[in-house]
C-alpha positions as CSV (number, residue, x, y, z in Angstrom):
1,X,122.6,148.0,68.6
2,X,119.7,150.7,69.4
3,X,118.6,149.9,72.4
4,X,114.1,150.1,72.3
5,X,112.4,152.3,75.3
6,X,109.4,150.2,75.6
7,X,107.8,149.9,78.7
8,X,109.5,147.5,80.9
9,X,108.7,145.8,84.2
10,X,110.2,143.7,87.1
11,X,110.4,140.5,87.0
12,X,110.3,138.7,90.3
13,X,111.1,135.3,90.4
14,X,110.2,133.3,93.6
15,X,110.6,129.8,95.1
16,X,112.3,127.3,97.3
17,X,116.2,127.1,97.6
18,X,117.8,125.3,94.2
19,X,114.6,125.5,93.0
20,X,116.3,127.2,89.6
21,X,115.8,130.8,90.5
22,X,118.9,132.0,89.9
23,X,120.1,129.6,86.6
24,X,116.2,131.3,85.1
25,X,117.2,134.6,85.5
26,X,120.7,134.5,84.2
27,X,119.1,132.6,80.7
28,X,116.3,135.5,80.8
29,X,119.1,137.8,81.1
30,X,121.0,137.2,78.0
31,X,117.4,137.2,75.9
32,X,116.3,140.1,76.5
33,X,119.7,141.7,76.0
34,X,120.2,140.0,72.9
35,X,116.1,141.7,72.6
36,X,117.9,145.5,72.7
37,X,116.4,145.8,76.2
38,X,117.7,147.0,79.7
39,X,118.0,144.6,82.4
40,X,119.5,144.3,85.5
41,X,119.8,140.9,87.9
42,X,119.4,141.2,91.9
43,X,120.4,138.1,93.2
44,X,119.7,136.8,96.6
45,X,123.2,136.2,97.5
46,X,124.6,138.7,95.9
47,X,122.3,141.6,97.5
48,X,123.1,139.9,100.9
49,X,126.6,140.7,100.5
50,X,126.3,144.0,99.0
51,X,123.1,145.5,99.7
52,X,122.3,143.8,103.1
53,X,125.1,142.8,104.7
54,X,124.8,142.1,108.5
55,X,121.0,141.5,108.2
56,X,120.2,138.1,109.3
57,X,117.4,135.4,108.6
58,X,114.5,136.3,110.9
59,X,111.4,137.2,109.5
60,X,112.1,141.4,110.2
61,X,115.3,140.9,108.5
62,X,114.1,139.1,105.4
63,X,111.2,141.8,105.1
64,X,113.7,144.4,105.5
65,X,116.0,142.6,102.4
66,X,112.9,142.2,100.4
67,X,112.1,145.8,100.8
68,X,115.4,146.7,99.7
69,X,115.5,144.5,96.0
70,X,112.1,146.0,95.5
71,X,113.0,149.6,95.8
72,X,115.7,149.0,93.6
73,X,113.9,147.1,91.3
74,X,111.1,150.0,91.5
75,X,114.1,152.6,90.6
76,X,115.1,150.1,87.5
77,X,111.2,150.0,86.1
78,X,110.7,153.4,86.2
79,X,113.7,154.4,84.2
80,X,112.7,151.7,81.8
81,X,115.3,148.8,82.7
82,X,114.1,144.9,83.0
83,X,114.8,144.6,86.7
84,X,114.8,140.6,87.3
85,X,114.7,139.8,91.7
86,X,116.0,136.6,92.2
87,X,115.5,136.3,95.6
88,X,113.8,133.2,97.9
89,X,111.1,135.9,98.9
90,X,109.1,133.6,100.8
91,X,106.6,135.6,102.5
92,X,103.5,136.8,100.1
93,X,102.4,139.3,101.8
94,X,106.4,141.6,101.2
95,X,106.1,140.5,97.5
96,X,102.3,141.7,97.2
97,X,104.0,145.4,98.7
98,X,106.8,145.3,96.1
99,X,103.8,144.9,93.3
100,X,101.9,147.6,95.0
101,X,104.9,149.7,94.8
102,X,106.5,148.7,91.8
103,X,103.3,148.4,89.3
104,X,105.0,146.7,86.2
105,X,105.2,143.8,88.3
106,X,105.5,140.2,86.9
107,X,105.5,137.4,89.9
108,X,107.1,133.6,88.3
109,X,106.6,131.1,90.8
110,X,109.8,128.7,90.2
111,X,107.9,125.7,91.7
112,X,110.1,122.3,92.3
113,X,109.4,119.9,95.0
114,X,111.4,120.3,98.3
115,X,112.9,116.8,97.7
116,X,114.0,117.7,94.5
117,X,115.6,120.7,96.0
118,X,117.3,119.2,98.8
119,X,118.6,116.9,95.6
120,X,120.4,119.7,93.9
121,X,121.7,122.0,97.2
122,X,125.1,121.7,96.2
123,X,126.1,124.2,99.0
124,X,125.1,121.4,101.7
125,X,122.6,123.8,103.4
126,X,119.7,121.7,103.7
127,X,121.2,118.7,104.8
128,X,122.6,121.6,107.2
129,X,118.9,122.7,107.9
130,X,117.5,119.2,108.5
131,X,120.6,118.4,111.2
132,X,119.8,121.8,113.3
133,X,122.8,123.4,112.7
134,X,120.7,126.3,110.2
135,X,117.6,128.4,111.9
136,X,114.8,129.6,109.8
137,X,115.7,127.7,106.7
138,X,113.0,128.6,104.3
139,X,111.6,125.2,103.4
140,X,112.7,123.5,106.8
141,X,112.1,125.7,109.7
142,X,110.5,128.6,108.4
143,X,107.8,128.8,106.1
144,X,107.7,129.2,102.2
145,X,103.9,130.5,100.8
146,X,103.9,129.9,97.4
147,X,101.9,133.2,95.1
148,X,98.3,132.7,95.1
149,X,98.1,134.0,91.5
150,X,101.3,134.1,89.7
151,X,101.3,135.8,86.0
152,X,103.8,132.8,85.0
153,X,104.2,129.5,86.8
154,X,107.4,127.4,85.9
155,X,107.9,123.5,86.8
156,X,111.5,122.7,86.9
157,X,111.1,119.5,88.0
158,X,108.7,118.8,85.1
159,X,110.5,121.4,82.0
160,X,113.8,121.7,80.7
161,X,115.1,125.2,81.6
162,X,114.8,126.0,77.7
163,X,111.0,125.3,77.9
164,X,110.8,127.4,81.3
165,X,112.2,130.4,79.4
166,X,110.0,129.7,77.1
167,X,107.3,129.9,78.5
168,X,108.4,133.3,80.6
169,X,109.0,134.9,77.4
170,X,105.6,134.1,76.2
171,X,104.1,135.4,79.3
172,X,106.0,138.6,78.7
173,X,104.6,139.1,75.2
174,X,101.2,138.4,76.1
175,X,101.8,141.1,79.0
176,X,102.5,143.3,76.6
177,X,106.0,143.9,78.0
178,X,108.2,142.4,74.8
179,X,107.0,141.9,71.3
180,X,107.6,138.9,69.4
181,X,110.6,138.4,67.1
182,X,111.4,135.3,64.4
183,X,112.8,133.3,67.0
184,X,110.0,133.1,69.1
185,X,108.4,130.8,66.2
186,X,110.7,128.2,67.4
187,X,113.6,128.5,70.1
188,X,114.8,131.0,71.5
189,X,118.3,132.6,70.6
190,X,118.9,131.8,74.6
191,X,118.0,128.1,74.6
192,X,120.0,127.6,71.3
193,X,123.2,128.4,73.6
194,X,121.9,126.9,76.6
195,X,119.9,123.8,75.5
196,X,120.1,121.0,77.8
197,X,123.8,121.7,79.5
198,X,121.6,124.6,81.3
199,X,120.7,123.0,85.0
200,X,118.8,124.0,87.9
């Protein structure tokens, strides 16, 4: 397949813990790849173990972590790869830098209640959070602040993870970042293979 060398952008998606971050990406992954495009996932946990290990979870720390993805995602976009952060980034104020930085920026506020997301935390960590035994829990003891003006808002309390992707996609055409295909009439290639057995 020949790969296309429009212009690309990061996509940073941002929310609570188990809010569907991480499941969003992974779906928007395999559409724009099946698109001809570049794209490259930095996921929270996996940058803590690889690109800052030994930082911890005070709020220098998580700056200095945000920092990181959003160099790395600024290095992506440049060379014309879909770099997708899937990080908590909860404070606005690091994420408005990375768009200063970055340019080709797209912010998707992955917005799900906190009960909800206590609901799906199959790692226990909340129920951790709530009993003491985790400091600065975003969500619990340290604060999340949701983007003032996201370019795309998804509700995965409200959508099935097809219609979230959805509606990213859409916000990326209209961006100007991908053009439409035949699927987008209807679904997705992506949400045919994921339907409803994709989760959050």
């Amino acid at each position: 397949m020949q790969v296309s060398r429009e212009k690309a952008c990061t996509i940073w998606f941002t929310g609570l813990p188990s809010s569907g971050k991480s499941t969003l990406a992974e779906m928007l992954e395999k559409e724009l790849r099946r698109r001809g495009r570049y794209v490259e996932i930095l996921d929270g946990d996996v940058v803590r173990t690889h690109l800052s290990k030994g930082l911890g979870f005070n709020r220098e720390d998580r700056d200095t972590n945000i920092r990181r993805i959003g160099f790395v995602c600024h290095l992506l976009t440049r060379n014309d790869v879909f770099a997708i952060s899937a990080a908590i980034s909860p404070y606005r104020n690091i994420r408005d830098e990375n768009r200063a930085m970055i340019g080709n920026f797209v912010e998707v506020y992955v917005r799900c209640s906190l009960e909800e997301c206590v609901k799906r935390d199959v790692k226990g960590l909340y129920k951790k959070a709530l009993a003491g035994e985790i400091k600065e829990f975003t969500g619990i003891s340290d604060p999340y602040e949701e983007p003032l003006n996201p370019e795309i808002t998804v509700d995965t309390l409200e959508e099935e993870p097809a219609d979230s992707l959805r509606k990213i996609l859409n916000g990326l055409i209209e961006l100007g970042y991908l053009k439409a295909d035949a699927s987008d009439n209807g679904r997705t290639e992506a949400t045919k293979v994921a339907g409803v057995e994709a989760t959050v």
